[in-house]
Backbone as JSON Lines, residues from 0, in Angstrom:
{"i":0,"aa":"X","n":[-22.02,32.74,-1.27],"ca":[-22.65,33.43,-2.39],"c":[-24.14,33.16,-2.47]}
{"i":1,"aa":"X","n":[-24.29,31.92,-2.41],"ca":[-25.8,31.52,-2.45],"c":[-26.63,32.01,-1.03]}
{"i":2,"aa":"X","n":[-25.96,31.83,-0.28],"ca":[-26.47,32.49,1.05],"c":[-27.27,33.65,1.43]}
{"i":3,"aa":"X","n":[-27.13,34.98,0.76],"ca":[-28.19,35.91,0.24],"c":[-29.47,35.42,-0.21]}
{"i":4,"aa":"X","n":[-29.89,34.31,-0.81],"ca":[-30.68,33.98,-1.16],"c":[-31.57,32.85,-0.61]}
{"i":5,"aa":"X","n":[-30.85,32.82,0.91],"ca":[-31.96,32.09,1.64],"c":[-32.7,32.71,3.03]}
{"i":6,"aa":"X","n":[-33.53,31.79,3.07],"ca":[-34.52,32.68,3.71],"c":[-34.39,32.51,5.26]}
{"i":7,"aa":"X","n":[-34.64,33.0,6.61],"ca":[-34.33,33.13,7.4],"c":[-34.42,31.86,8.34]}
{"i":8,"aa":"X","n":[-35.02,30.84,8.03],"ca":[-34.89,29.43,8.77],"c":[-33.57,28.77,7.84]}
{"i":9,"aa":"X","n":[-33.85,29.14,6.77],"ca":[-32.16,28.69,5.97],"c":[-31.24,28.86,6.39]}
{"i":10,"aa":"X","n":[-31.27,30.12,6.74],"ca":[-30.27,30.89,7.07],"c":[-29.69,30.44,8.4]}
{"i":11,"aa":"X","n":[-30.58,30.46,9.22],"ca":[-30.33,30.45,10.03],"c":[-29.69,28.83,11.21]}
{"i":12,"aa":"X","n":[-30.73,27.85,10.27],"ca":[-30.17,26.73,9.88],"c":[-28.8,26.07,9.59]}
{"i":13,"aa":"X","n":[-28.49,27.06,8.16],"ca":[-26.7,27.03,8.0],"c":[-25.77,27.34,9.41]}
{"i":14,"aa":"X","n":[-26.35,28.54,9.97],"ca":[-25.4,28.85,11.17],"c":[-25.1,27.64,11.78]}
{"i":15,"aa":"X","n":[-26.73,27.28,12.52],"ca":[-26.3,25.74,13.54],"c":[-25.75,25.2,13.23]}
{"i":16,"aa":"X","n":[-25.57,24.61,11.88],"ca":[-25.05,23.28,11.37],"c":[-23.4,23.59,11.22]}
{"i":17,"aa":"X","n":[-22.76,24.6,11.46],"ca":[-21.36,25.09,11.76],"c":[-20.83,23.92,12.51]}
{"i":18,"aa":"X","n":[-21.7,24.34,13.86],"ca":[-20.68,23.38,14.88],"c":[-20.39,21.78,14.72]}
{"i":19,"aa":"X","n":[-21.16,21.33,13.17],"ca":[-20.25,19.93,12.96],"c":[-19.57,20.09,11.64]}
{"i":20,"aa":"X","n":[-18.83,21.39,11.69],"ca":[-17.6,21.18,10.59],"c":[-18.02,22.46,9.53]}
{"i":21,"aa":"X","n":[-17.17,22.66,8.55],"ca":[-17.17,23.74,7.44],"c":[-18.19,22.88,6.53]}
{"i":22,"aa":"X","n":[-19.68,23.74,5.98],"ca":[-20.26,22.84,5.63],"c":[-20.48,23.67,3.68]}
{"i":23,"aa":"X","n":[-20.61,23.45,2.4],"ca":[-20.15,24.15,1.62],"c":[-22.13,23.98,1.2]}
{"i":24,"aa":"X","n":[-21.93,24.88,-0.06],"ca":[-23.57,25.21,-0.75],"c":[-23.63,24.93,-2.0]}
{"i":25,"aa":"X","n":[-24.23,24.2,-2.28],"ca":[-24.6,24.19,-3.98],"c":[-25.63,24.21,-4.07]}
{"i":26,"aa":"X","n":[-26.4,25.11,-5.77],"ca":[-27.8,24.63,-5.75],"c":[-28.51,23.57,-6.51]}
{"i":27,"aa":"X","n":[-29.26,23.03,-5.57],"ca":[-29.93,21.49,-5.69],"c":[-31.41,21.42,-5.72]}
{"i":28,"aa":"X","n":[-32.11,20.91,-7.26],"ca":[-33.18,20.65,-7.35],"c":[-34.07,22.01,-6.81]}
{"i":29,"aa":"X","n":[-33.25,22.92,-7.46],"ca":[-34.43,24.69,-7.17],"c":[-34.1,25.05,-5.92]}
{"i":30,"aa":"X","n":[-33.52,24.04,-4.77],"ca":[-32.85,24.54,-3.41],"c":[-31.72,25.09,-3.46]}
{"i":31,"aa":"X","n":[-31.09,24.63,-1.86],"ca":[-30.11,24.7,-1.7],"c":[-29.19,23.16,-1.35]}
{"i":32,"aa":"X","n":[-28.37,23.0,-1.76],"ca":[-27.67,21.54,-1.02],"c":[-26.86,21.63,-0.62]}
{"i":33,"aa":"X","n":[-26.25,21.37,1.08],"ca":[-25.37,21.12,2.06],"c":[-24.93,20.04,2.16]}
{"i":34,"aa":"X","n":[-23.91,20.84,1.92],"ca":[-22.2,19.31,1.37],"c":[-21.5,19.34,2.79]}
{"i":35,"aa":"X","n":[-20.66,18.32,2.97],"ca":[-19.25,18.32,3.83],"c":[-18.41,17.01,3.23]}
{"i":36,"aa":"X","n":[-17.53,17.04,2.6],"ca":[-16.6,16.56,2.32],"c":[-17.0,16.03,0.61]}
{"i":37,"aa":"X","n":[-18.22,16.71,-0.07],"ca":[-18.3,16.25,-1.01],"c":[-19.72,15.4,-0.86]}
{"i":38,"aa":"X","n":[-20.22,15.49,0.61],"ca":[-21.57,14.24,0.1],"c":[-22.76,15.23,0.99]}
{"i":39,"aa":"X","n":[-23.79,15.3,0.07],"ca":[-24.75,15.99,0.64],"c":[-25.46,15.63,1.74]}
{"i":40,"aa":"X","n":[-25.82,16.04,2.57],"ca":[-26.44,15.69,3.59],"c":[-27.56,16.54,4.0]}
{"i":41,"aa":"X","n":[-27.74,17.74,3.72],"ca":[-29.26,18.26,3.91],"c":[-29.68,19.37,2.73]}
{"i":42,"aa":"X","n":[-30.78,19.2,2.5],"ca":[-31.56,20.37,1.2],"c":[-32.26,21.1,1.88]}
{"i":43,"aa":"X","n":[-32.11,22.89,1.54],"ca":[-32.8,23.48,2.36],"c":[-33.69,24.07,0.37]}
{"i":44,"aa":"X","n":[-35.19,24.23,1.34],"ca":[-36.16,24.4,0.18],"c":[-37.32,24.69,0.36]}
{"i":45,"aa":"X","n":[-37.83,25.73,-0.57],"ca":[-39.24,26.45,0.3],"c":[-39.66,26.84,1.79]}
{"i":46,"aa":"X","n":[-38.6,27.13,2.01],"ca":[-38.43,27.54,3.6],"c":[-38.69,26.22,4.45]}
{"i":47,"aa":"X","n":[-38.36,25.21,3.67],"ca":[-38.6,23.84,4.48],"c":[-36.72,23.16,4.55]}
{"i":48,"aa":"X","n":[-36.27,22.52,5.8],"ca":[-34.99,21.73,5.88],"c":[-35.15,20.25,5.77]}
{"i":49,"aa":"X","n":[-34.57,19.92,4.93],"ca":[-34.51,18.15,4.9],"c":[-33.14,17.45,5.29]}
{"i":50,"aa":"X","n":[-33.19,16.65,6.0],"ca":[-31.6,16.14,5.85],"c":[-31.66,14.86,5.64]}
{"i":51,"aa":"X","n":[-30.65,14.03,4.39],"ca":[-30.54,12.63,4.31],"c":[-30.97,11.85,5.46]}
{"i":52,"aa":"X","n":[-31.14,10.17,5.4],"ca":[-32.09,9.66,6.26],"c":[-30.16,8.59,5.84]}
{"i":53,"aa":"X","n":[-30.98,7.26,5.77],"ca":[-29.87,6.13,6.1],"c":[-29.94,5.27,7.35]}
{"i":54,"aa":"X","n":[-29.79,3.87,6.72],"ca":[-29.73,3.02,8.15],"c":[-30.6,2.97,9.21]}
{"i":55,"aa":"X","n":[-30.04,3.29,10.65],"ca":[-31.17,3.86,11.39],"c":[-32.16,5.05,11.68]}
{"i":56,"aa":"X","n":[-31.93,5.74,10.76],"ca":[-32.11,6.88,10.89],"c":[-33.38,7.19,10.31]}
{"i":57,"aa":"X","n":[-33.51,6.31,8.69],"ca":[-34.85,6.64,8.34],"c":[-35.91,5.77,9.61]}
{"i":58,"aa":"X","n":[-35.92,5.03,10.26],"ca":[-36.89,4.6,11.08],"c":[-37.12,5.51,12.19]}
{"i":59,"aa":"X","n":[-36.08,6.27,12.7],"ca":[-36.39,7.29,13.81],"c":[-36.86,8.35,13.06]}
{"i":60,"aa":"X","n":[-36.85,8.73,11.8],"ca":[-37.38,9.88,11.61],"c":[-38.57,9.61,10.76]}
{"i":61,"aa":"X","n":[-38.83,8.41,10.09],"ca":[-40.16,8.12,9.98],"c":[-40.85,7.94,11.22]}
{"i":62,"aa":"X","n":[-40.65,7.78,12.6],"ca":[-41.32,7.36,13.58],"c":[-41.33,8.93,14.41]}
{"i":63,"aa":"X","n":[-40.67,10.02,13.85],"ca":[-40.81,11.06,14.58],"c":[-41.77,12.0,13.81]}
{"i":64,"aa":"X","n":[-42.35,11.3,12.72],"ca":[-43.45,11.88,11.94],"c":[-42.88,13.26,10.75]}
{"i":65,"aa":"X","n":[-41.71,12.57,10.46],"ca":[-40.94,13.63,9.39],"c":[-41.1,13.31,7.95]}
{"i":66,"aa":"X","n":[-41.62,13.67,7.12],"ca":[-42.26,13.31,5.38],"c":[-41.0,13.37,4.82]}
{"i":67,"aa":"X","n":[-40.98,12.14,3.82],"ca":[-39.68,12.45,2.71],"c":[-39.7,13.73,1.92]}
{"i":68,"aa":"X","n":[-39.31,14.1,1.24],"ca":[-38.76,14.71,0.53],"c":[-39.23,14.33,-1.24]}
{"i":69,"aa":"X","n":[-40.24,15.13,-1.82],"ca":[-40.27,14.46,-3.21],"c":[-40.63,15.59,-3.97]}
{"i":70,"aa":"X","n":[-39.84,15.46,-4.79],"ca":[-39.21,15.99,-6.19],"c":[-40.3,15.73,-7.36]}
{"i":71,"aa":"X","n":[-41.19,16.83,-7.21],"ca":[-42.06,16.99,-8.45],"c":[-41.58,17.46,-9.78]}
{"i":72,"aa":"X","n":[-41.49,16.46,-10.93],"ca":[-41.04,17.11,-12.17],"c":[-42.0,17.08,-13.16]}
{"i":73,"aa":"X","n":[-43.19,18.27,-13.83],"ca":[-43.62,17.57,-14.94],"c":[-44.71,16.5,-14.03]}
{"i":74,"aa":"X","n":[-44.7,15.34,-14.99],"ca":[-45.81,14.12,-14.41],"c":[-45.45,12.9,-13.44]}
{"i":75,"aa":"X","n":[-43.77,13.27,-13.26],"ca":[-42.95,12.34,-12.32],"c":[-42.59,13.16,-10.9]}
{"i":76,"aa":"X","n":[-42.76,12.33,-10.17],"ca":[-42.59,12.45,-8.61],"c":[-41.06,11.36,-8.14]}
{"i":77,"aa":"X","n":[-40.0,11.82,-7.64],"ca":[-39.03,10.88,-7.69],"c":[-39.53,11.24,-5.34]}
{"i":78,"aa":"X","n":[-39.32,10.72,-5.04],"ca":[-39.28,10.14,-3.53],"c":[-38.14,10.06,-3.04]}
{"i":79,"aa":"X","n":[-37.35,10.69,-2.42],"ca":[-35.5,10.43,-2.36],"c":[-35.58,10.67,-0.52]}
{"i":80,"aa":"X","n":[-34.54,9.98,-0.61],"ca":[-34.26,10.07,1.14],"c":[-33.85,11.11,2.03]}
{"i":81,"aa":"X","n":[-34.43,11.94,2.21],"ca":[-34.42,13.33,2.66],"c":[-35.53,13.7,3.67]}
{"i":82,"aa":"X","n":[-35.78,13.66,4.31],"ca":[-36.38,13.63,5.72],"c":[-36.73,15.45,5.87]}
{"i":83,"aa":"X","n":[-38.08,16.17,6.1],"ca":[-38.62,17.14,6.25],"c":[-38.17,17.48,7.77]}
{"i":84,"aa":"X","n":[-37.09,18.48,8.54],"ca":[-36.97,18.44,9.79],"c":[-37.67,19.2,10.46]}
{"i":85,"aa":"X","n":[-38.08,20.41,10.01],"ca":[-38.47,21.57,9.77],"c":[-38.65,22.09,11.34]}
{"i":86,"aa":"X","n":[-40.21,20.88,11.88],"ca":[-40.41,21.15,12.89],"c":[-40.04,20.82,14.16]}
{"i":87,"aa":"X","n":[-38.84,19.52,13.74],"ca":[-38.13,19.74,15.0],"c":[-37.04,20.79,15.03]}
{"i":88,"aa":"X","n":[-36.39,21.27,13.71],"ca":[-35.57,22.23,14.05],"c":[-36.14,23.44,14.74]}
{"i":89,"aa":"X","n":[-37.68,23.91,14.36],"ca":[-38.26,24.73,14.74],"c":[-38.37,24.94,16.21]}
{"i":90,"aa":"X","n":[-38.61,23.98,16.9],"ca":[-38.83,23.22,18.09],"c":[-38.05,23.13,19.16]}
{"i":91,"aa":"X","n":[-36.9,23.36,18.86],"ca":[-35.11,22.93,19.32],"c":[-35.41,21.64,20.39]}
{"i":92,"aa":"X","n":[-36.16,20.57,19.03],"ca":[-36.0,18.95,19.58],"c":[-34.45,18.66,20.21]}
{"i":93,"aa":"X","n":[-34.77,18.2,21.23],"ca":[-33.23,17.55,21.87],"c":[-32.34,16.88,21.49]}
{"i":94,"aa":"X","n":[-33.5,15.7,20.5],"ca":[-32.12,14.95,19.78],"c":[-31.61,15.54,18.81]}
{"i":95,"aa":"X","n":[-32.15,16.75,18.23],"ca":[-32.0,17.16,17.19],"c":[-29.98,17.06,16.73]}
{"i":96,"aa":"X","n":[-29.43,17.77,17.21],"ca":[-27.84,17.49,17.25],"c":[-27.28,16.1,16.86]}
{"i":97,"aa":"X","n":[-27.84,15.23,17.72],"ca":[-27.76,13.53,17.42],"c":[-28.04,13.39,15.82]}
{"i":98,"aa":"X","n":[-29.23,13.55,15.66],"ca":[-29.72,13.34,14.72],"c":[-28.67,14.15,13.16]}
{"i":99,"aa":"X","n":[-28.67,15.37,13.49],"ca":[-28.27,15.69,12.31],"c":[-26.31,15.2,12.14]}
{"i":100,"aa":"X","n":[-26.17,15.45,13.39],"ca":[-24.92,14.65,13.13],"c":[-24.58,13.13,13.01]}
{"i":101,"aa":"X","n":[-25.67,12.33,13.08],"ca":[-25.45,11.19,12.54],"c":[-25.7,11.33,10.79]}
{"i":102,"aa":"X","n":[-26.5,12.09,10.24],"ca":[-26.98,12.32,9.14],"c":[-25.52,12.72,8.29]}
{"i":103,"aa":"X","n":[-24.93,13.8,8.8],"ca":[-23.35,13.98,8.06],"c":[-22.09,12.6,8.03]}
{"i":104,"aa":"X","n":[-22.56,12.19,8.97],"ca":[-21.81,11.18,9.28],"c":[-22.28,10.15,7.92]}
{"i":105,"aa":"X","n":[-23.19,9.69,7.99],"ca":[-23.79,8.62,7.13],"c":[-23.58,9.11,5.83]}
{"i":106,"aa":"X","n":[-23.76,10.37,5.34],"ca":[-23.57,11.07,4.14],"c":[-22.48,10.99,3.83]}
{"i":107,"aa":"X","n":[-21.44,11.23,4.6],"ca":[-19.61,10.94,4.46],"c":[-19.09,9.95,4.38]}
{"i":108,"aa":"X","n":[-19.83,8.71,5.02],"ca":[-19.23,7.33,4.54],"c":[-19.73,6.63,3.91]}
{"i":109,"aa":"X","n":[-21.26,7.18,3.44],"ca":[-21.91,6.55,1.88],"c":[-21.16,7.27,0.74]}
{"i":110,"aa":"X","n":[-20.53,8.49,1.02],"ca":[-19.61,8.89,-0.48],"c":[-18.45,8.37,-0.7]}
{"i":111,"aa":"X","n":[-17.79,7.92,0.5],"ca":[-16.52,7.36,0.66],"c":[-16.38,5.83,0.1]}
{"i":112,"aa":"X","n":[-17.71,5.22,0.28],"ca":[-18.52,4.05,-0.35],"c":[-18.08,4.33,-1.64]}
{"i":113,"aa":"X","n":[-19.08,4.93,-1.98],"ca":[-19.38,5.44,-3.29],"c":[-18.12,5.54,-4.32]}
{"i":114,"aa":"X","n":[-17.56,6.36,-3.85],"ca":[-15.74,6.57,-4.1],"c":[-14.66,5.06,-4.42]}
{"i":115,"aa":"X","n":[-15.0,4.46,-3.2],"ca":[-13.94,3.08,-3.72],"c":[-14.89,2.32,-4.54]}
{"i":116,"aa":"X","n":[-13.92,2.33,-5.68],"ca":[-14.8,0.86,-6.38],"c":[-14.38,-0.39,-6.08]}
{"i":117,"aa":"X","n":[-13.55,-0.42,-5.25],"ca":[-13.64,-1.95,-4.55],"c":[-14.99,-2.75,-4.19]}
{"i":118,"aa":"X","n":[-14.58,-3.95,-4.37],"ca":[-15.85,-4.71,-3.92],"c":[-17.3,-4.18,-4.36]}
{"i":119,"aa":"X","n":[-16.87,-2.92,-5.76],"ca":[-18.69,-2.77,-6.29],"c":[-18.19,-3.59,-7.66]}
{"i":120,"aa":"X","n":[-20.24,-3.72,-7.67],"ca":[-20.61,-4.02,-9.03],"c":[-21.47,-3.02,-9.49]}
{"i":121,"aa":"X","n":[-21.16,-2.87,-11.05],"ca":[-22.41,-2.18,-11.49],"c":[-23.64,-2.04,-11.38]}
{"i":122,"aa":"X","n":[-24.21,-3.23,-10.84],"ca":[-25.48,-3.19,-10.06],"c":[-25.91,-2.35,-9.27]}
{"i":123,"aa":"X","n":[-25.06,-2.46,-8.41],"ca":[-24.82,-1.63,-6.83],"c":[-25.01,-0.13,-7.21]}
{"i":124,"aa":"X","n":[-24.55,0.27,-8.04],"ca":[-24.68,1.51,-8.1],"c":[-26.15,2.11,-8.47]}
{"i":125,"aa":"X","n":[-26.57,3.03,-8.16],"ca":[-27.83,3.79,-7.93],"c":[-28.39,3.64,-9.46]}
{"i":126,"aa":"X","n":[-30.04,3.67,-9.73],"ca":[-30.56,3.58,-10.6],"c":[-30.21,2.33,-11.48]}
{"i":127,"aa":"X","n":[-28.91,1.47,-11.32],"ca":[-28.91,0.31,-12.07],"c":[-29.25,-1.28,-11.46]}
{"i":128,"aa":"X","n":[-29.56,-2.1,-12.38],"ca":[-29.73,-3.24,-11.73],"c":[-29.49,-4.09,-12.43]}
{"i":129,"aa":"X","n":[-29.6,-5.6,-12.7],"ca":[-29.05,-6.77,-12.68],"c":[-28.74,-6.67,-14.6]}
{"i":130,"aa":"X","n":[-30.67,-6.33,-15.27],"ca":[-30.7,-6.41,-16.54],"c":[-29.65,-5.16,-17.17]}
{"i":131,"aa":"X","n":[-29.4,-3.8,-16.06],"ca":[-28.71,-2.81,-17.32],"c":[-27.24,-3.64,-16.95]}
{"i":132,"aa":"X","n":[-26.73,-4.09,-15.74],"ca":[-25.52,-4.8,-15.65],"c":[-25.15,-5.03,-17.02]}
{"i":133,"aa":"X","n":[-25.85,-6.25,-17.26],"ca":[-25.34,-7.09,-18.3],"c":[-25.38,-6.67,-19.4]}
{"i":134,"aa":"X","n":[-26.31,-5.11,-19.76],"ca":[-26.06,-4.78,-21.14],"c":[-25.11,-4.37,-20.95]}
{"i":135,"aa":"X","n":[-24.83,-3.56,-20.23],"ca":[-23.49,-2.95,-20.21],"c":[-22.01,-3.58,-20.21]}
{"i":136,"aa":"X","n":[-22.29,-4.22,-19.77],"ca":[-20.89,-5.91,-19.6],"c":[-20.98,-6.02,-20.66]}
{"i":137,"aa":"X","n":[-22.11,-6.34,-21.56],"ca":[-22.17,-7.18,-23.16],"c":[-21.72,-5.87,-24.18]}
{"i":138,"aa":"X","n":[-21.93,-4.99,-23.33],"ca":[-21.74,-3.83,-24.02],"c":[-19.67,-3.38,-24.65]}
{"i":139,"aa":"X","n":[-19.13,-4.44,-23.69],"ca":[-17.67,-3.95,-23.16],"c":[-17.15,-3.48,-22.01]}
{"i":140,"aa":"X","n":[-18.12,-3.0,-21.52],"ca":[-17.54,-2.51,-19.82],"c":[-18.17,-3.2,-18.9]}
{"i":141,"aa":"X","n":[-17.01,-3.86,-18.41],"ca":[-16.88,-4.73,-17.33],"c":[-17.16,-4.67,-15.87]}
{"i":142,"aa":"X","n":[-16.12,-3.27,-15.7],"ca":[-16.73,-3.1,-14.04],"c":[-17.01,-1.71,-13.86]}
{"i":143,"aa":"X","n":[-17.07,-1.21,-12.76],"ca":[-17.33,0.28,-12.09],"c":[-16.5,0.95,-12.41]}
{"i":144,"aa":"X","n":[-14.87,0.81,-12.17],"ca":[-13.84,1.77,-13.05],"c":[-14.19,2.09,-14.18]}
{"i":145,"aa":"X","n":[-14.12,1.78,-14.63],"ca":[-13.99,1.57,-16.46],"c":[-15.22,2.51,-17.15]}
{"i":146,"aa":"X","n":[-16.61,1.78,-16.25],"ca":[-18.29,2.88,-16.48],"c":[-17.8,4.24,-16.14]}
{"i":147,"aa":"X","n":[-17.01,4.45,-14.86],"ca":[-16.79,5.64,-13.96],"c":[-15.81,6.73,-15.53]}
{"i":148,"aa":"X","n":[-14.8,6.17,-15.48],"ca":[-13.86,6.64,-16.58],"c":[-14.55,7.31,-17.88]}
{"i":149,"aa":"X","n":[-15.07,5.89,-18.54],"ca":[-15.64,6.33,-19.53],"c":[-16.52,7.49,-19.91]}
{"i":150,"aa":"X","n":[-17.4,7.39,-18.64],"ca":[-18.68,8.21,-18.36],"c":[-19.84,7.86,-19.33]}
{"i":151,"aa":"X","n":[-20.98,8.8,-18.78],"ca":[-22.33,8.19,-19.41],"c":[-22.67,7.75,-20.5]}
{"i":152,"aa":"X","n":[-22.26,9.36,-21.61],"ca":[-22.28,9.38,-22.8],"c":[-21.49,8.16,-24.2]}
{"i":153,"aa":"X","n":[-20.56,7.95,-23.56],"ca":[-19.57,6.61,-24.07],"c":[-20.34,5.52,-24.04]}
{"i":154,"aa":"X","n":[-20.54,5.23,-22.9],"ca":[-21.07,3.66,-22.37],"c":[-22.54,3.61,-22.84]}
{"i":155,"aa":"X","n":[-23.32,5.0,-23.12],"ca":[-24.58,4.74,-23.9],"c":[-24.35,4.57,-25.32]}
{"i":156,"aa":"X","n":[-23.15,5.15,-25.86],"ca":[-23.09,4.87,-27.46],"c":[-22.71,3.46,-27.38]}
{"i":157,"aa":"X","n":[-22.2,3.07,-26.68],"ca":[-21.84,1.87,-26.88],"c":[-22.67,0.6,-27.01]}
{"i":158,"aa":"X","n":[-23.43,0.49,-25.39],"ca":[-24.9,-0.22,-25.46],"c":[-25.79,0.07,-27.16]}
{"i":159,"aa":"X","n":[-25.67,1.45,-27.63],"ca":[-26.51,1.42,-28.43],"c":[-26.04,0.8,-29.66]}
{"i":160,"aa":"X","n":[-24.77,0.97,-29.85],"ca":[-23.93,0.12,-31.11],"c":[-24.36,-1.61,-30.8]}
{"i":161,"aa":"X","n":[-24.61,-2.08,-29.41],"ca":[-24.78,-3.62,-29.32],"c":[-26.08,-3.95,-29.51]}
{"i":162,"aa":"X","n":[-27.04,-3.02,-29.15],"ca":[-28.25,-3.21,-29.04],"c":[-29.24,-2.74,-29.76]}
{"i":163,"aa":"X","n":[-28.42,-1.41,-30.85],"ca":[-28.97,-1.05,-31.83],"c":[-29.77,0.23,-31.26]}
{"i":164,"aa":"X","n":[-29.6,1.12,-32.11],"ca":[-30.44,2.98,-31.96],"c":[-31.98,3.16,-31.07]}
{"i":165,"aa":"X","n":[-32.15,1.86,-30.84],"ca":[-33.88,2.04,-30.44],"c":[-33.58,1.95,-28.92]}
{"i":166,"aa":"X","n":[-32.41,1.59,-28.17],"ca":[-32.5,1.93,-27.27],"c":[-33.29,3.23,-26.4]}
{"i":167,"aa":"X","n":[-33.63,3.07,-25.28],"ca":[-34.02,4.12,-24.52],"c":[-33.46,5.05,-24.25]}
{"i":168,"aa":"X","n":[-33.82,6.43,-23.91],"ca":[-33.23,7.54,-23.97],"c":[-32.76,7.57,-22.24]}
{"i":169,"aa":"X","n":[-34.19,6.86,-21.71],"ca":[-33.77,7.12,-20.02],"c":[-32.15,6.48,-19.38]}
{"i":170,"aa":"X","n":[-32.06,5.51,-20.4],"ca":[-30.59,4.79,-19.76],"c":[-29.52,5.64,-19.92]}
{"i":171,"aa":"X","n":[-29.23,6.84,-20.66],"ca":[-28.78,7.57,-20.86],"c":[-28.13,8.18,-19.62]}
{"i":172,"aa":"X","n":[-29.72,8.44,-19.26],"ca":[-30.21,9.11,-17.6],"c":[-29.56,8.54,-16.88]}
{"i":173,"aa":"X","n":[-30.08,7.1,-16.5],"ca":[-29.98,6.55,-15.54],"c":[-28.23,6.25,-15.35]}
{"i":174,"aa":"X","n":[-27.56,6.18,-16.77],"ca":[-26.06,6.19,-16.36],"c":[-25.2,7.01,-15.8]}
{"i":175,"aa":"X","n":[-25.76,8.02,-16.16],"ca":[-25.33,9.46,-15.83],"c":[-25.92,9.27,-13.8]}
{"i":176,"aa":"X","n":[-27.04,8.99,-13.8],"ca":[-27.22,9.25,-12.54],"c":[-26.41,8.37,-11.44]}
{"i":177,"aa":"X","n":[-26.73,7.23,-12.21],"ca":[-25.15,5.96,-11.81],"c":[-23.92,6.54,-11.0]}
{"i":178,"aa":"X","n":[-23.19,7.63,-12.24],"ca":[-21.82,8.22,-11.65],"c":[-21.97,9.25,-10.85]}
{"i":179,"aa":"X","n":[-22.96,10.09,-10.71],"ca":[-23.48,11.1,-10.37],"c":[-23.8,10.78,-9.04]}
{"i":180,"aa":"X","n":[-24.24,9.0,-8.63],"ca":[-24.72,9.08,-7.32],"c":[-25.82,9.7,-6.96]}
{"i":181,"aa":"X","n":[-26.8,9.64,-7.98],"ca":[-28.12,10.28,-7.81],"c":[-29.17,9.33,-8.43]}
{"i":182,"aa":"X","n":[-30.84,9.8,-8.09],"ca":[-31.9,9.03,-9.25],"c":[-31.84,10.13,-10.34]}
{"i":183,"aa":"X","n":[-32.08,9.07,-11.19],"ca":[-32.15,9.67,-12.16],"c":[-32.49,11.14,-12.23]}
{"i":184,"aa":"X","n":[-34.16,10.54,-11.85],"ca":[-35.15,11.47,-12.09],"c":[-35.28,13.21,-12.03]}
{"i":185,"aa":"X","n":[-33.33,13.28,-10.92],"ca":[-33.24,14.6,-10.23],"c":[-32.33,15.01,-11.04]}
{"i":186,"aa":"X","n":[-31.98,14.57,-12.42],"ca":[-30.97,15.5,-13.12],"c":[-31.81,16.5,-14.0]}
{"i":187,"aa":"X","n":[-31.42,17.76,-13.68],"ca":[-31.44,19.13,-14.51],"c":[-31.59,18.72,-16.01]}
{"i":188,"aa":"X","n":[-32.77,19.37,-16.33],"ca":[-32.54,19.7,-17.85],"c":[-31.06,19.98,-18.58]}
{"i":189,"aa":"X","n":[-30.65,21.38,-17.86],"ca":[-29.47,21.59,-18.51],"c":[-28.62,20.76,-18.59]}
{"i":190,"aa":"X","n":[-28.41,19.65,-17.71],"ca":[-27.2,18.51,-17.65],"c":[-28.04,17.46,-18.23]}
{"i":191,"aa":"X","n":[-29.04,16.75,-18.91],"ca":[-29.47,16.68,-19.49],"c":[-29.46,16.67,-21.52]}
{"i":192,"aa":"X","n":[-29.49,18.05,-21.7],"ca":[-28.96,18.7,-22.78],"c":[-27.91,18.34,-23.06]}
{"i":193,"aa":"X","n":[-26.87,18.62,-22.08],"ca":[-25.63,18.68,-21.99],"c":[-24.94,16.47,-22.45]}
{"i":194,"aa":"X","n":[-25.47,16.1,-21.91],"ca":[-25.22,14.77,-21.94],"c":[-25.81,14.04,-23.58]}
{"i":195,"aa":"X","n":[-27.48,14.53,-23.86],"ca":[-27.75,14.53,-24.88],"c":[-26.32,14.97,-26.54]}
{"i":196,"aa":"X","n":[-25.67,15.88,-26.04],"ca":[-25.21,16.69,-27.11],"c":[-23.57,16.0,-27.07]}
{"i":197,"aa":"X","n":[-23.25,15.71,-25.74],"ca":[-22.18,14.62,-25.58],"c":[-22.28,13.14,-26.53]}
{"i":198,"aa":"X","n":[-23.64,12.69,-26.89],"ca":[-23.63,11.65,-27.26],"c":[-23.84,11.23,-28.79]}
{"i":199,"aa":"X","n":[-24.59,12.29,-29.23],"ca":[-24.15,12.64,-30.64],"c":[-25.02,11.09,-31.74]}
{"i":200,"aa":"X","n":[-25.76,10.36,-31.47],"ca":[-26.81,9.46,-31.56],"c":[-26.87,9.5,-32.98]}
């Protein structure tokens, strides 16, 4: 469906990327985002292709002279791991194949990560760290199940019942981006709104 609406390196882009599997479309950050099994692995955008980095990968493709990927919002710039391919796809670089199929690969077993909450802590998860841990623990929720279950909107009323209304609005964000498996910084207004009106403050 979205496919009409990309432009002919997009397009054409999607084709190649066939031969490592059925790959699905959503739209991402004003792009396009290329899923396989549920974990994104490349943004096609302004007639430019990016694909997730990871492990070894961001060093070969920082060393092959490929620019991240950053997400202008407003007065914030978020920097996310997404690698500009453009001109080696342009190019038909050799490793190129290597490359992008290690990129699906890494994308599929960082969601699969992502997915078991075994052996996580709330920490671990994206946008949080040691200090929201512990509000959130002090808050009542203990581990990653429980945050996951609850979801954003809960676990921020909650922090705010321990910590009182003056809390920040961004933790809101940042919880949401937590389950979401994203930075913050890249959630939509509308989901946004949407989370705002969930929480009822």
């Amino acid at each position: 469906m979205i496919k009409g609406s990309m432009t002919m390196v997009e397009r054409t882009f999607f084709d190649y990327v066939n031969k490592f599997g059925e790959s699905q479309q959503r739209s991402m950050f004003g792009g396009i985002g290329l899923f396989q099994e549920d974990a994104m692995y490349a943004l096609l955008t302004n007639d430019c292709i990016y694909i997730r980095g990871g492990e070894e990968l961001d060093d070969q493709l920082t060393a092959l002279g490929c620019e991240k990927y950053r997400h202008v919002k407003k007065q914030t710039v978020a920097t996310v791991n997404y690698y500009d391919i453009t001109d080696l796809y342009s190019s038909n670089y050799q490793e190129l194949d290597a490359i992008v199929g290690t990129s699906i690969k890494n994308a599929v077993s960082q969601r699969v990560v992502q997915k078991s909450s075994l052996n996580r802590r709330l920490r671990d998860l994206p946008n949080m760290q040691l200090t929201l841990e512990r509000m959130v623990k002090k808050s009542g929720v203990d581990d990653v199940d429980t945050f996951i279950k609850l979801g954003a909107p809960t676990v921020f009323n909650k922090v705010c019942q321990t910590y009182g209304n003056d809390v920040d609005i961004k933790l809101l964000w940042k919880f949401a981006g937590a389950i979401e498996g994203i930075h913050w910084k890249l959630l939509q207004e509308p989901r946004k709104r949407q989370l705002l009106e969930s929480c009822q403050r």
